[in-house]
C-alpha positions, 0 to 999 in steps of 0.5 A: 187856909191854903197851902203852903206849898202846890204844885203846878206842871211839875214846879213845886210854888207856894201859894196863899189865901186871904187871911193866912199869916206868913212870914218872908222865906230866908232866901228873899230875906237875905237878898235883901239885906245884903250889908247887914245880918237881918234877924228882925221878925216879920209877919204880915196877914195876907189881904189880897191875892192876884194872879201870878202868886202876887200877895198884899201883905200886911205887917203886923211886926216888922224891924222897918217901920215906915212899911206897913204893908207891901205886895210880894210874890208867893216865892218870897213868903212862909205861912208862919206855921211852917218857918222854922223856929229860928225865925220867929224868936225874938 
């Protein structure tokens, strides 16, 4: 699987490979939902990689339900093994 993390002339991304489960970062999560607290629990399978980080995500769980899958930058994804716990209880 890849890494979550690389680093590329000096600025820390992360980066993902096809098959790796993630999860959205707090940041991008939070910037979202800016009326409302949103603690629903996201994880998606990566189908696809293109260039410039941009990954096709497909939700397995996800609060929304009319969206199954979307396309994402790397700076806005976890590998769900290294999210910080807290994210993924129910």
């Amino acid at each position: 699987m890849g890494k979550d993390i690389t680093q590329d002339s000096y600025v820390l991304v992360r980066a993902f490979e096809v098959g790796d489960l993630v999860t959205l970062s707090p940041d991008f999560r939070y910037s979202m939902t800016v009326t409302a607290l949103d603690l629903g629990k996201y994880i998606g399978i990566v189908t696809q990689a293109y260039s410039n980080r941009e990954y096709m995500v497909v939700w397995t769980n996800h609060p929304l339900t009319a969206y199954s899958q979307g396309m994402f930058n790397g700076d806005h994804l976890i590998k769900v093994e290294n999210v910080d716990g807290s994210l993924m209880r129910d």
